[in-house]
LUMKOL-872787 format. One line per 4 residues: number of its first residue (from 1); their letters; for each residue x, y, z of N, C-alpha, C. Coordinates in Angstrom, 2 decimals, always signed. Example, Ala and Ser with C-alpha at 12.3 -4.5 7.8 and 13.67 -1.06 7.14 Angstrom:
<recs>
1> as> +13.19 -5.69 +7.80 +12.30 -4.50 +7.80 +13.20 -3.30 +7.80 ~ +12.85 -2.25 +7.08 +13.67 -1.06 +7.14 +12.90 +0.03 +7.87
</recs>
This chain:
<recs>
1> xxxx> -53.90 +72.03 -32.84 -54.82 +72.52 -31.82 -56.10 +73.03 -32.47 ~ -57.24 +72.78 -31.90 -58.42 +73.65 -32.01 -58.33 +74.91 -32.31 ~ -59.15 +75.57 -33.55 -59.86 +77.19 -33.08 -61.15 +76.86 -33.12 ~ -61.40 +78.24 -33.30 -63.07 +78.47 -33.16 -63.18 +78.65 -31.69
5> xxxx> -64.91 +77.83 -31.56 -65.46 +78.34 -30.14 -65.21 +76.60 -29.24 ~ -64.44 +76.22 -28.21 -64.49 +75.35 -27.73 -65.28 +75.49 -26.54 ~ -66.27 +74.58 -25.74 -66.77 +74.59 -24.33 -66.31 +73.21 -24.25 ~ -65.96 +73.68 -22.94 -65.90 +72.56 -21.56 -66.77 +72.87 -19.92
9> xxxx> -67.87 +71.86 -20.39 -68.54 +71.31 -19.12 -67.87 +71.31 -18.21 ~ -68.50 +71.55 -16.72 -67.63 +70.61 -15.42 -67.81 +69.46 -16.02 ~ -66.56 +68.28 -15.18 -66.17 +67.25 -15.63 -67.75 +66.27 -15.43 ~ -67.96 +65.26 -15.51 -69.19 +64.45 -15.57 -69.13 +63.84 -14.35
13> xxxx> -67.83 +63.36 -13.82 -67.72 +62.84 -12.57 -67.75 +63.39 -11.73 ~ -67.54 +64.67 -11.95 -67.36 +65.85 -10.16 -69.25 +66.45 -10.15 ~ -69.86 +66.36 -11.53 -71.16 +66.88 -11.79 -71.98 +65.71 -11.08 ~ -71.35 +64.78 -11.58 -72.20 +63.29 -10.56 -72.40 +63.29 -9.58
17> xxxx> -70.79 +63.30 -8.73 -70.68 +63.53 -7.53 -71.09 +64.11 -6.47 ~ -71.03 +65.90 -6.83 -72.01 +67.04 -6.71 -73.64 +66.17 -6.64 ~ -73.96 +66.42 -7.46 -75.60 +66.18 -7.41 -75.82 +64.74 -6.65 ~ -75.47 +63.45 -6.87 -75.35 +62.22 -5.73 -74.90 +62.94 -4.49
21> xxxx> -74.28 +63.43 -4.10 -74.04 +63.93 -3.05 -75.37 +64.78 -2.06 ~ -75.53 +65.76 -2.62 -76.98 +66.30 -2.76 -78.12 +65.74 -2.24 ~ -78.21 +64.72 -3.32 -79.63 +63.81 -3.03 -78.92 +62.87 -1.59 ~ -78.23 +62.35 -1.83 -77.91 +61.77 -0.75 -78.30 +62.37 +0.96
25> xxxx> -78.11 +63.46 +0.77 -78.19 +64.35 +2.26 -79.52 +64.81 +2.34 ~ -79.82 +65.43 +1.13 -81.54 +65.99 +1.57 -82.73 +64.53 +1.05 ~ -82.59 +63.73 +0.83 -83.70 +63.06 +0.12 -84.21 +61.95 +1.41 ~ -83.73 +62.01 +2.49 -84.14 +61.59 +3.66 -85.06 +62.14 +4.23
29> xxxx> -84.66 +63.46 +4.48 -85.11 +64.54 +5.72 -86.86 +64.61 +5.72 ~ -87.20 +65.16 +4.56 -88.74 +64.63 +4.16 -89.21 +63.58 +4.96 ~ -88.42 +62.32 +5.19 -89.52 +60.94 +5.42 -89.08 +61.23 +7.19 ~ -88.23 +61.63 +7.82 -87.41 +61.65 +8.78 -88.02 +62.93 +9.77
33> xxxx> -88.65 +63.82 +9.17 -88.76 +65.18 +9.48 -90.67 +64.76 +10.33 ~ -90.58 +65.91 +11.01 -92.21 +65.78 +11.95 -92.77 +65.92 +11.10 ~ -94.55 +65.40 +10.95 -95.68 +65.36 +10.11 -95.66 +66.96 +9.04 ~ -95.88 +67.95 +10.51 -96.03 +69.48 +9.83 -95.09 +70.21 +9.19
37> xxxx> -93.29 +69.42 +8.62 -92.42 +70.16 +8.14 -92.30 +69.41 +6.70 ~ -92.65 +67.95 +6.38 -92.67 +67.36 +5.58 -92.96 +67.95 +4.34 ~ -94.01 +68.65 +3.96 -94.26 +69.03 +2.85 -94.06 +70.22 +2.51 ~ -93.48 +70.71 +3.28 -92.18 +72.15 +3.25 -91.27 +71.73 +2.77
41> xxxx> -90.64 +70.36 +3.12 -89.16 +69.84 +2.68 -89.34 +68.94 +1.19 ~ -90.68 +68.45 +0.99 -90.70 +67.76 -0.52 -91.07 +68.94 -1.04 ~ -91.31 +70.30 -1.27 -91.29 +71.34 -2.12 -89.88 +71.66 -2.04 ~ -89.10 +71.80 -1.21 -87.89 +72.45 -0.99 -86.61 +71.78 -1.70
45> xxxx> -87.45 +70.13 -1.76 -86.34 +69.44 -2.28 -86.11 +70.15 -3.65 ~ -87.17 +70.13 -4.73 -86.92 +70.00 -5.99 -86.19 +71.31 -6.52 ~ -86.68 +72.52 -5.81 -85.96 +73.65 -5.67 -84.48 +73.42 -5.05 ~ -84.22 +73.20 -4.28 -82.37 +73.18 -3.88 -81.50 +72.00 -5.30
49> xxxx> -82.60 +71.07 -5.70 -81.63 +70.13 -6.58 -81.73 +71.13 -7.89 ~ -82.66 +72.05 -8.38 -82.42 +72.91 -9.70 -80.99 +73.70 -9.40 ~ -81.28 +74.28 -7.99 -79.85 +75.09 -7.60 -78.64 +74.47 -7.94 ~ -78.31 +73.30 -7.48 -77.35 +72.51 -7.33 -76.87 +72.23 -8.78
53> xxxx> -78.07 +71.94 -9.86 -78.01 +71.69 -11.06 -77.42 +72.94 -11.69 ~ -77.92 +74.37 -11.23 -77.72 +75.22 -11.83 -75.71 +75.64 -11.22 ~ -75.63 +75.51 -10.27 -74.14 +75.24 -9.58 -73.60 +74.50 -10.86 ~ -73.53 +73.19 -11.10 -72.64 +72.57 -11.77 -72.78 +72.60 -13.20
57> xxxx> -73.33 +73.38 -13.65 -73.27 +74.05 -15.18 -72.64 +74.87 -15.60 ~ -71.81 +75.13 -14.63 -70.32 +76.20 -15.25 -69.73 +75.78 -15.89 ~ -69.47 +76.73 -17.32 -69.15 +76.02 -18.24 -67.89 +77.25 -18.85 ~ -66.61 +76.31 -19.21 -65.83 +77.28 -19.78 -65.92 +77.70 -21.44
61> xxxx> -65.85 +78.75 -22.05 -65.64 +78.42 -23.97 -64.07 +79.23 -24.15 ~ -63.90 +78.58 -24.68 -62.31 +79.20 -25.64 -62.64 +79.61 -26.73 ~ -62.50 +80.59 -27.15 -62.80 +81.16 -28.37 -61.64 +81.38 -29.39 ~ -61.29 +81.76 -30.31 -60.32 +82.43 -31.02 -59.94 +83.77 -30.37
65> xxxx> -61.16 +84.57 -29.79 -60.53 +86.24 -29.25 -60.59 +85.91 -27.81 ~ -60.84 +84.95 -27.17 -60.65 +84.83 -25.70 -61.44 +83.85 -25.06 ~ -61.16 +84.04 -23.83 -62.06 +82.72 -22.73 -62.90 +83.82 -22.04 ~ -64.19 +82.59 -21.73 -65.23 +83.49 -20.92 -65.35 +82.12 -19.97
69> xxxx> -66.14 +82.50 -18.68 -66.39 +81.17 -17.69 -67.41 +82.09 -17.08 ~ -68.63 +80.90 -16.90 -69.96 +81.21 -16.96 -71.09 +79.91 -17.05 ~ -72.11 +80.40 -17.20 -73.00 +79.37 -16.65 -74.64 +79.49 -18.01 ~ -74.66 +78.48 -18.45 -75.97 +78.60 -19.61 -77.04 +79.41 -19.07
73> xxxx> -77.76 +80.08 -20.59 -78.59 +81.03 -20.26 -79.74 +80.56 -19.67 ~ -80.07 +79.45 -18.74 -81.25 +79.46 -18.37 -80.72 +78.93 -16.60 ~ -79.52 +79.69 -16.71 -79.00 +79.82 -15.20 -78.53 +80.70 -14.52 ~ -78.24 +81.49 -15.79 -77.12 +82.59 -15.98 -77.62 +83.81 -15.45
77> xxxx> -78.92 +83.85 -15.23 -79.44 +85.39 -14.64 -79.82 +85.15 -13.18 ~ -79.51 +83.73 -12.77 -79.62 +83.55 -11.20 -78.40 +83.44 -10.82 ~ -76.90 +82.71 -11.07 -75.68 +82.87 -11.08 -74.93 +84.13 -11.60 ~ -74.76 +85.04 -11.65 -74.16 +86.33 -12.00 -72.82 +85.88 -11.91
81> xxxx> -72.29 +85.00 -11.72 -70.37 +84.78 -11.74 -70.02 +84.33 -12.69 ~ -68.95 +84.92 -12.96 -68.39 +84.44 -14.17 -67.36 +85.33 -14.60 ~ -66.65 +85.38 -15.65 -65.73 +86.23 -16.14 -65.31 +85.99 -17.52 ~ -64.85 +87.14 -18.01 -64.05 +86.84 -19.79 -63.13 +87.86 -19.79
85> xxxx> -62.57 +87.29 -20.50 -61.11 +88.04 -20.41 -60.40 +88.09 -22.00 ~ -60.01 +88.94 -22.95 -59.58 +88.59 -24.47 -58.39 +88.09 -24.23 ~ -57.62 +86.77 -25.17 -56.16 +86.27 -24.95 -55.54 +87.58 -24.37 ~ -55.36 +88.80 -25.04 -53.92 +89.83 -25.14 -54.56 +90.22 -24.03
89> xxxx> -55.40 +90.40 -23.10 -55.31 +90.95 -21.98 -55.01 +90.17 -20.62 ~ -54.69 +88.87 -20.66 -53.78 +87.94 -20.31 -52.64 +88.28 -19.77 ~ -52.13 +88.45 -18.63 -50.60 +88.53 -18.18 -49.90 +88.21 -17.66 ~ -50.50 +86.38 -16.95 -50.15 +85.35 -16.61 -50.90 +84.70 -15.31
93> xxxx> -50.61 +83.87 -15.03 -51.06 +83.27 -14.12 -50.38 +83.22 -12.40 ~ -51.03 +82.71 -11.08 -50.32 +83.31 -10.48 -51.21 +81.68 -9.19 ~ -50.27 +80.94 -8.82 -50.39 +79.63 -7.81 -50.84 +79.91 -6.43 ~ -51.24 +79.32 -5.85 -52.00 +79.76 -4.91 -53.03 +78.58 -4.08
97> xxxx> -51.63 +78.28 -2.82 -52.06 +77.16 -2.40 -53.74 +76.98 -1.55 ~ -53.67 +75.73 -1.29 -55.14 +75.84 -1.32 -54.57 +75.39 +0.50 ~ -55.85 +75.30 +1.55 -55.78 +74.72 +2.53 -55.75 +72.94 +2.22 ~ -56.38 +72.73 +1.62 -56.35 +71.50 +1.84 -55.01 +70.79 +0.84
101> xxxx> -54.10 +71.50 +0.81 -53.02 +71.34 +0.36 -52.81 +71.13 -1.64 ~ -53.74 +71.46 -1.84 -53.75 +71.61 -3.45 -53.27 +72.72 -4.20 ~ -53.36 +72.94 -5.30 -53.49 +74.54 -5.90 -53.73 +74.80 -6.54 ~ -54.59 +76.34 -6.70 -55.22 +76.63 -7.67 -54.52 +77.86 -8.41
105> xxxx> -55.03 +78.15 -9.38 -54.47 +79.40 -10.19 -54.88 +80.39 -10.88 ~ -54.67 +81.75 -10.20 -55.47 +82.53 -10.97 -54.87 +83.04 -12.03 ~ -56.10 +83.85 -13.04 -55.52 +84.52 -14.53 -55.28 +86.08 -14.27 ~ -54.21 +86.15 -14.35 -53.95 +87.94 -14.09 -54.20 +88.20 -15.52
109> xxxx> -55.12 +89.83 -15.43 -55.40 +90.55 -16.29 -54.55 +91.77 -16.16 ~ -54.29 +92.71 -17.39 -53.53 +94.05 -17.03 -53.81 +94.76 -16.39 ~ -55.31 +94.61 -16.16 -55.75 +95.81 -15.02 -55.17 +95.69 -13.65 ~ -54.92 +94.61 -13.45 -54.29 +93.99 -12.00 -55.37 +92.88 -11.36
113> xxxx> -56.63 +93.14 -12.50 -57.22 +91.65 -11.86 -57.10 +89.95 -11.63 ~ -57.56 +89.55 -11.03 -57.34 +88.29 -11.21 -58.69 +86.98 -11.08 ~ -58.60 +86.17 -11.85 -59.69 +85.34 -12.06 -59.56 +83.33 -12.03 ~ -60.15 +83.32 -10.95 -60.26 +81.78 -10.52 -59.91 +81.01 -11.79
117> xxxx> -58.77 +80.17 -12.31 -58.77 +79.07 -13.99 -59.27 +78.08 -13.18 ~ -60.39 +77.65 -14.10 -61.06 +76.58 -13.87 -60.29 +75.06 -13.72 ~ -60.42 +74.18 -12.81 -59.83 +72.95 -12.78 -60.61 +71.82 -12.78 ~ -61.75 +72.04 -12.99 -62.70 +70.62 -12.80 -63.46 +70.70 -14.21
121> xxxx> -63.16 +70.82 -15.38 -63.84 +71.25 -16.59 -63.52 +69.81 -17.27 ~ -64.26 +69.07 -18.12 -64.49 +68.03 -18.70 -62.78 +68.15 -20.03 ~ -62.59 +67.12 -20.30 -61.17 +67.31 -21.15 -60.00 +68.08 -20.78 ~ -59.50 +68.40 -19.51 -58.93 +69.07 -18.92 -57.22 +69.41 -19.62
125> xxxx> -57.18 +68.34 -19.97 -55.92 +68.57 -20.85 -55.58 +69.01 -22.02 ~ -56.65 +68.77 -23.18 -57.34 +69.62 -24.33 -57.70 +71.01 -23.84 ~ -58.31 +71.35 -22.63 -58.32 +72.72 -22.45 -57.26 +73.60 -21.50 ~ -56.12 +72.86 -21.37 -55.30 +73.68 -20.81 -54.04 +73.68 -21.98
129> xxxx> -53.97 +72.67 -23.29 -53.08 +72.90 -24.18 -53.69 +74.31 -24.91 ~ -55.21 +74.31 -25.35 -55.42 +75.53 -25.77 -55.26 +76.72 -25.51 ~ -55.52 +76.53 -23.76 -55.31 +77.80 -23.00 -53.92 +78.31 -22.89 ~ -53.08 +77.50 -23.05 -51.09 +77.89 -23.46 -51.39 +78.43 -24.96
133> xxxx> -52.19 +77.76 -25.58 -51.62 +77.95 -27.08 -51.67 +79.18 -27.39 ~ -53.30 +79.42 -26.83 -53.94 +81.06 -27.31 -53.21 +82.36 -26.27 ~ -53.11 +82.15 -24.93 -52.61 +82.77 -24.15 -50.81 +83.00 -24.03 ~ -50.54 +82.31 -24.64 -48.96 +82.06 -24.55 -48.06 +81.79 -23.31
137> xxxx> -49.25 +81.33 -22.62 -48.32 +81.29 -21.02 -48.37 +79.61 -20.61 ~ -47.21 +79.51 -20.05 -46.68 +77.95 -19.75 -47.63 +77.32 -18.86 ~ -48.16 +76.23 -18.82 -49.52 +75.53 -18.64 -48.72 +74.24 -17.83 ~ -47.70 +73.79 -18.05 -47.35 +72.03 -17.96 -47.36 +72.32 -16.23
141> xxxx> -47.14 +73.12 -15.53 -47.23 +72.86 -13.96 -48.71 +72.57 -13.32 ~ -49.72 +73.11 -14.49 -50.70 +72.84 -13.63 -51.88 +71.38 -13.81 ~ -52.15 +71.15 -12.68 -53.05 +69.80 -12.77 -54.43 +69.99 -12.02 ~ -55.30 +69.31 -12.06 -56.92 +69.21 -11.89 -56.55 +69.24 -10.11
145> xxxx> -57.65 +70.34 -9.43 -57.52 +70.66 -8.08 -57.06 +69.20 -7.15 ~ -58.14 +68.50 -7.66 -57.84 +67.10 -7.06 -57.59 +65.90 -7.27 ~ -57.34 +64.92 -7.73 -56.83 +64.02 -7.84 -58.18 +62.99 -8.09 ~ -58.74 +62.51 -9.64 -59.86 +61.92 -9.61 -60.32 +61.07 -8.76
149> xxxx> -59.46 +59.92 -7.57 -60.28 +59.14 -6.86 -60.49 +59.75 -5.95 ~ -60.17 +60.97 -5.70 -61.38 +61.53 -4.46 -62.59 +61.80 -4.56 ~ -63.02 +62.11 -5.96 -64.41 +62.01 -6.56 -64.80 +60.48 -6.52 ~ -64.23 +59.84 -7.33 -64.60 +58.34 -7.66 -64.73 +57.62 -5.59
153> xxxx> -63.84 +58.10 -5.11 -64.77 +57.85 -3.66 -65.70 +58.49 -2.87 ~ -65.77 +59.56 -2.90 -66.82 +59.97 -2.96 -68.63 +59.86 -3.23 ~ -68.41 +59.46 -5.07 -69.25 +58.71 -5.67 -69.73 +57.75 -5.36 ~ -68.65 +57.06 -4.73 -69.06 +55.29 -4.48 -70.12 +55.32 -3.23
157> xxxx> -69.37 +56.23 -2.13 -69.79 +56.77 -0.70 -71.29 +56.79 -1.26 ~ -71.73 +58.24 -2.21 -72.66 +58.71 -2.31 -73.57 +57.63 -2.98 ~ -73.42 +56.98 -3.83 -74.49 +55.81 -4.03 -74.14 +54.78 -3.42 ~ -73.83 +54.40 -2.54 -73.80 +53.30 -1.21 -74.73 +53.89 -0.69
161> xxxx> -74.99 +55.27 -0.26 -75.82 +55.82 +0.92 -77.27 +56.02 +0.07 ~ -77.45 +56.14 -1.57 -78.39 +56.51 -1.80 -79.00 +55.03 -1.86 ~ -78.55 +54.02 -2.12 -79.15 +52.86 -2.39 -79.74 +52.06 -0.63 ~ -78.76 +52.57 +0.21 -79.20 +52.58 +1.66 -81.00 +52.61 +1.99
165> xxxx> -80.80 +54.31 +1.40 -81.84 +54.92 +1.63 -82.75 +54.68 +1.04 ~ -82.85 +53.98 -0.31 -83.40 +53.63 -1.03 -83.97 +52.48 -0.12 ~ -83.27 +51.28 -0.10 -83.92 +50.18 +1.39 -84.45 +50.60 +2.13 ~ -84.11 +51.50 +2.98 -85.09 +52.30 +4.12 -86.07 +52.52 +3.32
169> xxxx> -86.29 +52.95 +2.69 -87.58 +54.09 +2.25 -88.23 +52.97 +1.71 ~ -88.24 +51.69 +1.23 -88.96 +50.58 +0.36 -89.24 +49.93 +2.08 ~ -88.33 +49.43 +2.94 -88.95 +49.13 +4.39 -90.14 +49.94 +4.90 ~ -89.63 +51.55 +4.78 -90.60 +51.99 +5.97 -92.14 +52.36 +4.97
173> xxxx> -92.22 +52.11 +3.37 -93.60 +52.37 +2.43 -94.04 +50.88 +2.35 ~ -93.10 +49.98 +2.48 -94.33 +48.30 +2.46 -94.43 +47.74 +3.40 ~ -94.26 +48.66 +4.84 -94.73 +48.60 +6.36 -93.77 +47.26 +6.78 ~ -92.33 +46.49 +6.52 -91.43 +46.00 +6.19 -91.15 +46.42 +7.92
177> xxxx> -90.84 +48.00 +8.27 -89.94 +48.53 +8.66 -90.82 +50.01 +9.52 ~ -91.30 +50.12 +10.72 -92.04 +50.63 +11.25 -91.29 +51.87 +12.04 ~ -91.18 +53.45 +12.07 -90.59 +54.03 +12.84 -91.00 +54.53 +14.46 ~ -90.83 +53.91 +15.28 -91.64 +54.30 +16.92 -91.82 +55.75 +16.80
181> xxxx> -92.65 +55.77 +17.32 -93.98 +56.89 +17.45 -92.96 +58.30 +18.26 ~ -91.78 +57.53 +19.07 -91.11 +58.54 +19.37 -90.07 +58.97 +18.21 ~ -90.05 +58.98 +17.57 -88.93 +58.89 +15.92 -87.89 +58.16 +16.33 ~ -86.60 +58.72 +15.20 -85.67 +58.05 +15.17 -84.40 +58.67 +16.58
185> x> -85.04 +59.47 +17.16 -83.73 +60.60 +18.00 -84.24 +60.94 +19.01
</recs>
């Protein structure tokens, strides 16, 4: 096993997903929206996609004296969440079904706290052998919240719709594709 300082990214595919997703929903509204809200919404865009960016930069590190989960310093003073905890203050973990029938698991601390374990972190299995190794607590029950092809459909969804829009938006800029004067609704 690893020591030292390990990080794990969110995974690349749920970070994809996330942000395609994103663009997918707001990158319309701009061309779609009345004359006088338009350039409220192309300022607004680039601001909500930093957010979104700054969302999926949670990043876990394993250290030799403990785990911290948190978000890089040029996000980290607009996200305030996060947590660290040293291995020995560790006192196990505790399941906790989800609604949509999954489960997640938190890290009990001695104080009696408890803290969200990350499930969507890049190498997921490299960082849950470490997290048994250093912590000493049994790891093999747990698996990633969801099941990767719900992302991978997702994904597909989300660039089907961006490439859509992409057609629209090349129709309605080389006059291809004209919207009536009463809009689309």
């Amino acid at each position: 096993m690893r020591t030292g300082t390990s990080t794990y990214p969110m995974a690349p595919l749920i970070r994809f997903t996330l942000i395609s997703l994103y663009l997918a929903l707001v990158l319309p509204l701009p061309l779609l929206a009345p004359p006088h809200l338009q350039t409220l919404l192309w300022a607004a865009l680039p601001l909500g996609l930093v957010l979104v960016l700054a969302l999926v930069s949670e990043q876990v590190e394993l250290k030799d004296t403990g785990i911290r989960v948190g978000h890089p310093r040029w996000c980290a003073w607009l996200l305030r969440r996060g947590w660290e905890l040293n291995w020995d203050q560790i006192t196990g973990l505790t399941p906790v079904s989800t609604s949509q029938g999954g489960r997640v698991y938190y890290v009990r601390s001695g104080d009696g706290s408890a803290y969200l374990l990350p499930q969507r972190v890049q190498a997921f299995g490299e960082f849950l052998g470490r997290f048994e190794q250093e912590a000493g607590i049994d790891t093999s029950s747990i698996g990633r919240i969801s099941p990767p092809w719900t992302y991978q459909l997702l994904a597909g969804l989300c660039t089907a719709m961006l490439l859509f829009e992409a057609l629209f938006a090349w129709a309605l800029i080389s006059g291809r594709w004209v919207i009536p004067s009463g809009g689309l609704g």
